[in-house]
C-alpha positions as a Python dict, from the first residue, in 0.01 Angstrom:
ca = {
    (1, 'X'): (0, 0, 0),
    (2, 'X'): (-29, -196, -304),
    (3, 'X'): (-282, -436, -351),
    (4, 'X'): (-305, -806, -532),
    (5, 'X'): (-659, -867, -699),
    (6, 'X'): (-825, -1161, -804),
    (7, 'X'): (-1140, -1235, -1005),
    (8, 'X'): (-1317, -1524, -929),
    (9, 'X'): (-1622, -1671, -1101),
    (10, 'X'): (-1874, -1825, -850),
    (11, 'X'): (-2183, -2047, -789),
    (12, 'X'): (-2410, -1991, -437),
    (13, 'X'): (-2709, -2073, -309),
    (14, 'X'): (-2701, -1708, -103),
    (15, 'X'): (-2709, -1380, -178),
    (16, 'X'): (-2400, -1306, -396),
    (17, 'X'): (-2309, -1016, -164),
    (18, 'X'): (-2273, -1196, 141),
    (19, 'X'): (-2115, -1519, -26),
    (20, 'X'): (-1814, -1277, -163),
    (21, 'X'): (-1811, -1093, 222),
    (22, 'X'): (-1762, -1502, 334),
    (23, 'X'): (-1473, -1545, 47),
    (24, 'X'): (-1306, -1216, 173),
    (25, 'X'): (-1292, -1281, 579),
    (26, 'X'): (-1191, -1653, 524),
    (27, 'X'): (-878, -1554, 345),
    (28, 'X'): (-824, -1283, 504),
    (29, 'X'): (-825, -1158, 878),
    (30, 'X'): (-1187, -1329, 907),
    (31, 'X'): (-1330, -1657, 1075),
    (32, 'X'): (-1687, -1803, 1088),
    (33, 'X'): (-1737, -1617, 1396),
    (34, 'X'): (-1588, -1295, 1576),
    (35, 'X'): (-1266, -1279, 1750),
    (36, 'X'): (-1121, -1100, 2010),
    (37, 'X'): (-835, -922, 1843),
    (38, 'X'): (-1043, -814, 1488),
    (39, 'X'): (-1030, -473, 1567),
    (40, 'X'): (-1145, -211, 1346),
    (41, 'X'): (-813, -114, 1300),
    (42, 'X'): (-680, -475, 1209),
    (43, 'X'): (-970, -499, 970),
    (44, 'X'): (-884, -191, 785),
    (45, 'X'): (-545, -262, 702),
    (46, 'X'): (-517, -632, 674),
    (47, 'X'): (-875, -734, 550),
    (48, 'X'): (-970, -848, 208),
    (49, 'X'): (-1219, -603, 14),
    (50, 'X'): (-1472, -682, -264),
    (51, 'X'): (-1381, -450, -516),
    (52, 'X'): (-1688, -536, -785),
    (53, 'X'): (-1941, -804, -866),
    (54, 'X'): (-2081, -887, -1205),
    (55, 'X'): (-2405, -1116, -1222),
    (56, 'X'): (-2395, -1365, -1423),
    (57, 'X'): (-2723, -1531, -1421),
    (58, 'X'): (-2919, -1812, -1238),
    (59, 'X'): (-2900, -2188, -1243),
    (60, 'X'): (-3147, -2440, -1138),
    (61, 'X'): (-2916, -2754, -995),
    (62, 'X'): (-2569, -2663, -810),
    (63, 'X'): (-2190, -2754, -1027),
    (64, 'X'): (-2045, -2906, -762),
    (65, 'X'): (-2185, -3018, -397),
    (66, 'X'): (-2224, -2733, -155),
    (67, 'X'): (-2488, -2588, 33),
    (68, 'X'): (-2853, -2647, -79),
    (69, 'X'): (-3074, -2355, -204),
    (70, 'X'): (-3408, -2319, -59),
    (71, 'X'): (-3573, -2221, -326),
    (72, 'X'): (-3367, -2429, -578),
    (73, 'X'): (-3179, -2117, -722),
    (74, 'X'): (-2805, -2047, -736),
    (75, 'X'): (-2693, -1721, -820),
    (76, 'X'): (-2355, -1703, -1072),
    (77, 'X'): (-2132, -1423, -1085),
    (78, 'X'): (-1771, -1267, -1105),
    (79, 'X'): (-1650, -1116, -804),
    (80, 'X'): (-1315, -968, -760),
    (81, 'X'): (-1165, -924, -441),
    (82, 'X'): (-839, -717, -329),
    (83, 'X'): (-571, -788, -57),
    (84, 'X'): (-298, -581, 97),
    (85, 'X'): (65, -724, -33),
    (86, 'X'): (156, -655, 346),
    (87, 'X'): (-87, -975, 386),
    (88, 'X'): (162, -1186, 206),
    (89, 'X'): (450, -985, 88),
    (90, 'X'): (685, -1158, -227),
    (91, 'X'): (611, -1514, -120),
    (92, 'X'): (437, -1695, -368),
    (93, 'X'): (286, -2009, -187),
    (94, 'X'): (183, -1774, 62),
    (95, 'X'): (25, -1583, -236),
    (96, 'X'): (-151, -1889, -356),
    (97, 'X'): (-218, -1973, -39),
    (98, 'X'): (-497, -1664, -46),
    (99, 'X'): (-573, -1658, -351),
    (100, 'X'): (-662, -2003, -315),
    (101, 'X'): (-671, -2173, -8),
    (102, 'X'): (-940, -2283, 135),
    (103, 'X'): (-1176, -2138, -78),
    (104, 'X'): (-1267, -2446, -259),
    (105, 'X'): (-1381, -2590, 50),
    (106, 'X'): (-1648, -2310, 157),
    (107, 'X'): (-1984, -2464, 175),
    (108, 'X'): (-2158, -2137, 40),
    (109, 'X'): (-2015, -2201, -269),
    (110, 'X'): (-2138, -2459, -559),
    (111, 'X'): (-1897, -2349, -768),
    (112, 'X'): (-1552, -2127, -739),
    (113, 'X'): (-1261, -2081, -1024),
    (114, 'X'): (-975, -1832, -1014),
    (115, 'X'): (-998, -1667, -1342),
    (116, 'X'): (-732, -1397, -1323),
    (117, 'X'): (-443, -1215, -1122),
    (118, 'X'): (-364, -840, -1128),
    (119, 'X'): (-24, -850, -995),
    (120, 'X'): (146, -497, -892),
    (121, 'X'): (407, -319, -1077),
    (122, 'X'): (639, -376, -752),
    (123, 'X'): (649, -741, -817),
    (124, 'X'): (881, -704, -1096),
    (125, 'X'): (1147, -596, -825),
    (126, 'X'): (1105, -878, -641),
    (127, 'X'): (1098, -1160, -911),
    (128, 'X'): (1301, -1193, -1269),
    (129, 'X'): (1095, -1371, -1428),
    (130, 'X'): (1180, -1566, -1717),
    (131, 'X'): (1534, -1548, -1817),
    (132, 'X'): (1499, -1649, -2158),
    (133, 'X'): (1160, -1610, -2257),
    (134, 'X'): (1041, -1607, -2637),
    (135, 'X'): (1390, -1395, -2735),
    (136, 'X'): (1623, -1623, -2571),
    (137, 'X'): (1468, -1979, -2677),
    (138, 'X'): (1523, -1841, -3059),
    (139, 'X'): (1917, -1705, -2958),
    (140, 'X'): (1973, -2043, -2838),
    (141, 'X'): (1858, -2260, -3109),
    (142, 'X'): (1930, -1975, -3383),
    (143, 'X'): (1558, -1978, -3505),
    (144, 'X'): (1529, -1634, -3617),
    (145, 'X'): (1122, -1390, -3635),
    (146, 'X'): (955, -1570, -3899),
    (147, 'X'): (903, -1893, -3821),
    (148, 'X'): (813, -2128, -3480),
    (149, 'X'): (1049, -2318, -3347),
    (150, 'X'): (973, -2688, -3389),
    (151, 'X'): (947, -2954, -3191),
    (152, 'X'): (919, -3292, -3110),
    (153, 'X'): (882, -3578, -2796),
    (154, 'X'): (1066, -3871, -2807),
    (155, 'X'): (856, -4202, -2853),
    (156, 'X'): (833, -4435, -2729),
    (157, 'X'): (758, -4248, -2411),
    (158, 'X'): (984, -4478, -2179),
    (159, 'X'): (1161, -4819, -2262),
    (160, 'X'): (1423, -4677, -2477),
    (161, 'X'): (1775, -4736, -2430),
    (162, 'X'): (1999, -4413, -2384),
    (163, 'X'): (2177, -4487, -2713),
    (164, 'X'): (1839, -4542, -2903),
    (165, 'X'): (1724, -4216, -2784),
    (166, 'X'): (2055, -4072, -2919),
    (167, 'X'): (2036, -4220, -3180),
    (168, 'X'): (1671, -4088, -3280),
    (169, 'X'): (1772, -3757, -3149),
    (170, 'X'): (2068, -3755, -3443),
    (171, 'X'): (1829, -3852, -3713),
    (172, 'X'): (1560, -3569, -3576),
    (173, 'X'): (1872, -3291, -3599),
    (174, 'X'): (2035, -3390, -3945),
    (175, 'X'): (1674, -3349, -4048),
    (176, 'X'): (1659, -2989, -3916),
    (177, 'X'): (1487, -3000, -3592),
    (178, 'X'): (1477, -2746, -3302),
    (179, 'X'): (1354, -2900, -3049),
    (180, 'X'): (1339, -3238, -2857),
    (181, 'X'): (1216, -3321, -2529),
    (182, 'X'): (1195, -3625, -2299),
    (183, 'X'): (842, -3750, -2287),
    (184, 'X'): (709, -3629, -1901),
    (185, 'X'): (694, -3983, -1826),
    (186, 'X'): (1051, -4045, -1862),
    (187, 'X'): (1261, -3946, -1582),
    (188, 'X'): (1558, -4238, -1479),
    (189, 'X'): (1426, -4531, -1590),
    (190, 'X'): (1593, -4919, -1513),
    (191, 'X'): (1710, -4914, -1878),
    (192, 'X'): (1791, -4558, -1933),
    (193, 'X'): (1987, -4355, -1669),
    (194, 'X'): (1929, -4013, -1659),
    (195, 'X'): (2334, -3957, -1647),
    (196, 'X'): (2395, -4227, -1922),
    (197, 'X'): (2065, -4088, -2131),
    (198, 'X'): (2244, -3703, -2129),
    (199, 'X'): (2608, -3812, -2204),
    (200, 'X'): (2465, -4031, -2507),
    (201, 'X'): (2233, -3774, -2608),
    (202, 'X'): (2489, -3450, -2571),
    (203, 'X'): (2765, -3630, -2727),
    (204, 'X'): (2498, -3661, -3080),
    (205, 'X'): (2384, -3301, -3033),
    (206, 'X'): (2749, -3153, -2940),
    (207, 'X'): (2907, -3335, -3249),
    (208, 'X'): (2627, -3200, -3478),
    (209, 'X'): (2650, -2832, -3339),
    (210, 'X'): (3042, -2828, -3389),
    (211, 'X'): (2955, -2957, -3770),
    (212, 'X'): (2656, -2748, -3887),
    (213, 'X'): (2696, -2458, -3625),
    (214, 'X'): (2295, -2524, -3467),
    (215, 'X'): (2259, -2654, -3123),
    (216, 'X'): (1959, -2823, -3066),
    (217, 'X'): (1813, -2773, -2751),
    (218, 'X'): (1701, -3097, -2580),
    (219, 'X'): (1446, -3011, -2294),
    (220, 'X'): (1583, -3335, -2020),
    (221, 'X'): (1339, -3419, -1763),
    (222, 'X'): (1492, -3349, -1426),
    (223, 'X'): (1174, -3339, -1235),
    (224, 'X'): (1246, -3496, -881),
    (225, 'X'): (1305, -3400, -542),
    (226, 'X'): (1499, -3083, -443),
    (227, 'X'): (1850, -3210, -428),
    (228, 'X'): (1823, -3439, -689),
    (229, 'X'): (1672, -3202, -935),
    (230, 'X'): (1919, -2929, -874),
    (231, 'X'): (2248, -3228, -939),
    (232, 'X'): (2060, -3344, -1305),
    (233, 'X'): (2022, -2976, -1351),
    (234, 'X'): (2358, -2906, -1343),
    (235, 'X'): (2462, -3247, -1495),
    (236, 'X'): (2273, -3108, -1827),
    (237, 'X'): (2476, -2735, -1789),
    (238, 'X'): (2806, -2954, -1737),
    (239, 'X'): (2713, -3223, -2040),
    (240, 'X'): (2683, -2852, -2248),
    (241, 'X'): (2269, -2844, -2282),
    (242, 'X'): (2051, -2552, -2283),
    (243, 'X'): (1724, -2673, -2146),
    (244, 'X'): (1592, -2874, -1859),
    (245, 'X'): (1219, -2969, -1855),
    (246, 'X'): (1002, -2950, -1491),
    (247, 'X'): (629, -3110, -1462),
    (248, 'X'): (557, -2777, -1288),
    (249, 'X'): (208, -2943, -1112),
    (250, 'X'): (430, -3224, -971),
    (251, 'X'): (703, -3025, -847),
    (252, 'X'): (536, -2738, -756),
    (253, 'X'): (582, -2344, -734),
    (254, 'X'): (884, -2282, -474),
    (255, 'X'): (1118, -2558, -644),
    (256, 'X'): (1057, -2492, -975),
    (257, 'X'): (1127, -2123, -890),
    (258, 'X'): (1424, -2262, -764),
    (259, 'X'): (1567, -2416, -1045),
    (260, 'X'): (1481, -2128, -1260),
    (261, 'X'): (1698, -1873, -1054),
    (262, 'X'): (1959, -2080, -1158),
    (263, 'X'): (1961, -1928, -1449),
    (264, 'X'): (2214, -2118, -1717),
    (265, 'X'): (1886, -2371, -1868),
    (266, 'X'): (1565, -2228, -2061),
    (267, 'X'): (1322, -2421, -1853),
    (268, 'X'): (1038, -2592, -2039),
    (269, 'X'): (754, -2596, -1814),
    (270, 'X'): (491, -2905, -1874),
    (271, 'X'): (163, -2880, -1687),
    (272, 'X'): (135, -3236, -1697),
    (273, 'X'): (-206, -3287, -1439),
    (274, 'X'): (-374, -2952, -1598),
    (275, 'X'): (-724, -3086, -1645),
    (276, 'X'): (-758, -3164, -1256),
    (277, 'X'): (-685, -2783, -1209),
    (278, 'X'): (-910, -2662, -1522),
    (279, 'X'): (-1148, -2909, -1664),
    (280, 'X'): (-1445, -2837, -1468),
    (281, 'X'): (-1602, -2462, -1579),
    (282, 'X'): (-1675, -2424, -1231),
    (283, 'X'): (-1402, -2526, -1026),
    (284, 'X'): (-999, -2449, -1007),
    (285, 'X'): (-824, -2228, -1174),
    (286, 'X'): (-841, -2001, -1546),
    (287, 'X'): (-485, -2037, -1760),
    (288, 'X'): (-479, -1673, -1716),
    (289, 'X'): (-421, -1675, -1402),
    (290, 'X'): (-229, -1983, -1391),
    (291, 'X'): (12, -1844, -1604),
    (292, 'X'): (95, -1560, -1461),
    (293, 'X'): (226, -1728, -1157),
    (294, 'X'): (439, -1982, -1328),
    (295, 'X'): (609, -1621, -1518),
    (296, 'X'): (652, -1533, -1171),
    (297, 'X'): (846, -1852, -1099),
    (298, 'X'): (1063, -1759, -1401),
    (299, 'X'): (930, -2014, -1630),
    (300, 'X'): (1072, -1961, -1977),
    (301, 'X'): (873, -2239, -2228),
    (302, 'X'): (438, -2343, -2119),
    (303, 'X'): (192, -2587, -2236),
    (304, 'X'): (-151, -2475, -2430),
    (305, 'X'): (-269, -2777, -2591),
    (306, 'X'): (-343, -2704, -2930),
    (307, 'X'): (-555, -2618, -3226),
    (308, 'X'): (-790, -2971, -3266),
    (309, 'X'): (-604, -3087, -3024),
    (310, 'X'): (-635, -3494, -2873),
    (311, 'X'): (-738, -3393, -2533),
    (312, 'X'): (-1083, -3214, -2429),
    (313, 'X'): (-964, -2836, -2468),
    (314, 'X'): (-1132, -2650, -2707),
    (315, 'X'): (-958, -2431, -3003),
    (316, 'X'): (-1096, -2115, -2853),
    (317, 'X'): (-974, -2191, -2498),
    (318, 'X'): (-637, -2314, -2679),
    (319, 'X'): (-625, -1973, -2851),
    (320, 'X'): (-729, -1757, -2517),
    (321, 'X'): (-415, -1928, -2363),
    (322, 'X'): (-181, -1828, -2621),
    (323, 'X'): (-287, -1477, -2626),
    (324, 'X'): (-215, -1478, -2263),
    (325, 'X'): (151, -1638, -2261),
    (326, 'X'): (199, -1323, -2557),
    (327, 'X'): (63, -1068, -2343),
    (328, 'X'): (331, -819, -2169),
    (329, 'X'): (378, -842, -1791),
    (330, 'X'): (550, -694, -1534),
    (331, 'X'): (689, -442, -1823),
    (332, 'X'): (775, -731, -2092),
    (333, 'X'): (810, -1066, -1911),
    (334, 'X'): (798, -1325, -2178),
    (335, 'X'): (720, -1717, -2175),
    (336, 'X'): (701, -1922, -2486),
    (337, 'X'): (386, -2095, -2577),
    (338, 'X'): (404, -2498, -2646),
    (339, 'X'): (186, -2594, -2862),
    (340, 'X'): (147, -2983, -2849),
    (341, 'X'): (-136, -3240, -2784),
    (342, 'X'): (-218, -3500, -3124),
    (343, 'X'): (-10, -3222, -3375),
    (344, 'X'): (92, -3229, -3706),
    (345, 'X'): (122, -2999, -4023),
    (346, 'X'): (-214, -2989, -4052),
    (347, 'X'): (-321, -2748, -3782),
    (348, 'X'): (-73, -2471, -3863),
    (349, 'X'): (-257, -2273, -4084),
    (350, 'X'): (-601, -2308, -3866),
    (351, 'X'): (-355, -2191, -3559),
    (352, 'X'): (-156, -1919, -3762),
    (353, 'X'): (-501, -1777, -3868),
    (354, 'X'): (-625, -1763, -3519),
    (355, 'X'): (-294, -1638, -3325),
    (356, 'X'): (-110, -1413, -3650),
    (357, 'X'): (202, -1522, -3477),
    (358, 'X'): (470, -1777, -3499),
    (359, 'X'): (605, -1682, -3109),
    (360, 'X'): (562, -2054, -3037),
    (361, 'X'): (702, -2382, -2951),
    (362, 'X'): (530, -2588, -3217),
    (363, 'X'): (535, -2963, -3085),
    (364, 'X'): (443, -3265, -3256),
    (365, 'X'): (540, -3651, -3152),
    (366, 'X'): (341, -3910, -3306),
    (367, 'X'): (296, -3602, -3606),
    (368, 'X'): (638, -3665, -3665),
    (369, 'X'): (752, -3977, -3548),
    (370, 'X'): (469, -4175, -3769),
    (371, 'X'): (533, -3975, -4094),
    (372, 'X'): (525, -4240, -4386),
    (373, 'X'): (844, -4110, -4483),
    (374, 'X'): (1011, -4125, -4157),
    (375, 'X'): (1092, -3842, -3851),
    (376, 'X'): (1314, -3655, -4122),
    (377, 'X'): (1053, -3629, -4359),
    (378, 'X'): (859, -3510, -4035),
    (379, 'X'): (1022, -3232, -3946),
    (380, 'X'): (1059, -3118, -4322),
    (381, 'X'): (667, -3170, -4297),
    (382, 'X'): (585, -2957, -4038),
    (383, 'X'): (805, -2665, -4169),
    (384, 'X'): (670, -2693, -4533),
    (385, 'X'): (321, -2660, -4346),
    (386, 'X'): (419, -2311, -4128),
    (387, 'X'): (592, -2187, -4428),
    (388, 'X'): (295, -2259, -4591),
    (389, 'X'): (23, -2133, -4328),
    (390, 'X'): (276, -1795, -4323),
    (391, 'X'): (290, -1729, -4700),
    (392, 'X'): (-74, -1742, -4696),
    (393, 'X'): (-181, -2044, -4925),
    (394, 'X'): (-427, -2356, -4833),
    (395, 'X'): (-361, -2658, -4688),
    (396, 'X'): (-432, -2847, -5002),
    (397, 'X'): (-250, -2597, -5180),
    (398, 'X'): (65, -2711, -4946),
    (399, 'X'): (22, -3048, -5006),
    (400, 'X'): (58, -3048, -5387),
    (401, 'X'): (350, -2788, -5364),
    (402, 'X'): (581, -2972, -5077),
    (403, 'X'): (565, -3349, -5114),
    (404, 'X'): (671, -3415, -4775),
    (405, 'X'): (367, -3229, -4642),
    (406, 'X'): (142, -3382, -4896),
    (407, 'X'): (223, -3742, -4734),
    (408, 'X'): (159, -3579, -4383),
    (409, 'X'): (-193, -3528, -4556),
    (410, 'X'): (-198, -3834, -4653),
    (411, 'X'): (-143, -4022, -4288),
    (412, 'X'): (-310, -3781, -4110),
    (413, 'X'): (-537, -3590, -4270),
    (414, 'X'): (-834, -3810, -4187),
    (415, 'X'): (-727, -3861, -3849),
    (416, 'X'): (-1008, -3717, -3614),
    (417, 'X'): (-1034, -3680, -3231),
    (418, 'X'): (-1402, -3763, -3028),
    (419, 'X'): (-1393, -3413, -2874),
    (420, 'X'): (-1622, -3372, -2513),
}
């Protein structure tokens, strides 16, 4: 049978060997103590194995709170460990469920993260995946190779009427946008109906498609509970969108999965809560495997931060997460990297440099919305910059050829997070 493996990296107090035998039974067919029923027989076709273990060095005081070392040593290390798919079959919380579980809670470890997924070739029979992906976000805003799709949020993040937010969102595509979304905060608000903020905002994008020919695609937020999310869903698909937007972390695997096998939106995934999963070195989950699961789902558009980004992510995790959302799966499954978090013009030709590609959702409120010039000069802004970063000149060389970009350089250029 084919077999699921996971690589984990890990903190104990014990011998690494027998920590990783502890991490196998529990998710497995193990306990903390024999059973009447374990046979050997059982064991050999159901139990997890420990495939290989790396060491990766010693440390004198424990990540997180666990059990105490004797001789005030704990022993880092990756470990990957294999299951039987007849453990779990195509059911994805199930799947998490072992991959996960209850390993966080296992007192022989000081430290436990997920760091990546090697998910069998059969899996692709069993799940679509995205339906869009990279090729079918540029179809349906007509973005062709070349260039990244941009993007914006609006702002303010909630308090808006419907018709302001229409009303921004015809200003954003005379001046050439891709891309809007609602921010994740913004759901159905007192002043701004979800129904009454889509037939304002589709009426703007509609009457602009049927003059210039380019939809925009306008990412609504239609994260909610199971019945509710599936009526907004097809309230957008009715209203004539193409794109729905899920907080995938508050929603969670088996409805979002729903709502992509629906098929008729690109679904842009926000992992809104991310740092609770990932902040801590030791503890949670790697994007790489995180990822790979929300493909799975069928996910179509995901969240990396960004290059200098406002949160605490660094550039070289940003650019490790990128690589991964570009990396074939499953024999080509595709999701299109969002690049957001404290954006502007500035940080194209740093990211360009670091990814060579322009496969990406490149997001920017505030980057936009606060351009001296206004959100049209904005988005002309952030193109002159990736047209820039792609014909291979400087940043200050950009802002003396394209004026709009030169005033980005202007507001923002100075403008520096306190990074962790």
């Amino acid at each position: 049978m084919e077999r699921i493996a996971a690589t984990y990296y890990i903190e104990t107090p014990y011998e690494v060997e027998k920590a990783a035998a502890v991490l196998a039974g529990e998710q497995s067919s193990g306990t903390f103590v024999a059973v009447p029923g374990e046979t050997e027989e059982l064991r050999n076709r159901f139990a997890a194995r420990v495939e290989s273990i790396t060491p990766a060095g010693m440390v004198g005081e424990p990540a997180i709170p666990g059990a105490s070392s004797r001789n005030g040593m704990y022993h880092r290390a990756y470990i990957k460990v294999s299951w039987s798919i007849e453990n779990f079959g195509y059911n994805l919380p199930t799947l998490i469920s072992t991959l996960q579980g209850n390993l966080y809670e296992i007192t022989q470890f000081t430290g436990l993260k997920l760091m990546d997924i090697d998910i069998p070739a059969s899996y692709a029979a069993h799940f679509r995946g995205p339906k869009f992906g990279i090729a079918g976000c540029r179809d349906l805003t007509g973005i062709p190779q070349g260039r990244p799709l941009i993007g914006t949020i609006i702002k303010p993040s909630v308090g808006l009427t419907p018709n302001q937010t229409a009303e921004m969102a015809g200003i954003l595509a005379q001046a050439g946008i891709d891309f809007i979304k609602d921010d994740e905060l913004m759901a159905s608000t007192a002043n701004s109906r979800f129904e009454d903020r889509v037939d304002a905002v589709m009426r703007v994008i509609n009457r602009h498609a049927d003059k210039t020919g380019k939809k925009v695609m306008y990412a609504f937020n239609i994260s909610d509970e199971m019945d509710e999310m599936r009526h907004k869903y097809e309230y957008v698909v009715k209203s004539g969108g193409t794109c729905a937007m899920i907080s995938l972390n508050s929603v969670g695997l088996s409805a979002s999965k729903r709502i992509c096998d629906l098929g008729q939106l690109a679904i842009h995934g926000h992992r809104n809560g991310w740092g609770m999963l990932n902040r801590h070195p030791l503890l949670g989950i790697e994007f790489a495997a995180y990822q790979k699961l929300w493909r799975l789902a069928g996910v179509d558009q995901l969240h990396v931060n960004g290059i200098q980004n406002k949160f605490w992510e660094s550039d070289d995790s940003v650019v490790k997460s990128i690589e991964a959302c570009l990396e074939p799966m499953l024999g080509g499954y595709t999701v299109l990297p969002v690049v957001s978090s404290g954006q502007w013009g500035g940080q194209a030709f740093e990211t360009y440099r670091r990814t060579n590609t322009t496969d990406l959702l490149y997001m920017a409120g505030g980057g936009i919305m606060a351009h001296p010039g206004g959100p049209a000069a904005g988005v002309m802004a952030l193109q002159q910059a990736w047209q820039g970063a792609v014909d291979g000149i400087s940043l200050s060389e950009a802002a003396v050829l394209y004026p709009e970009f030169g005033k980005s350089v202007e507001k923002f250029g100075n403008l520096h997070f306190d990074r962790a």
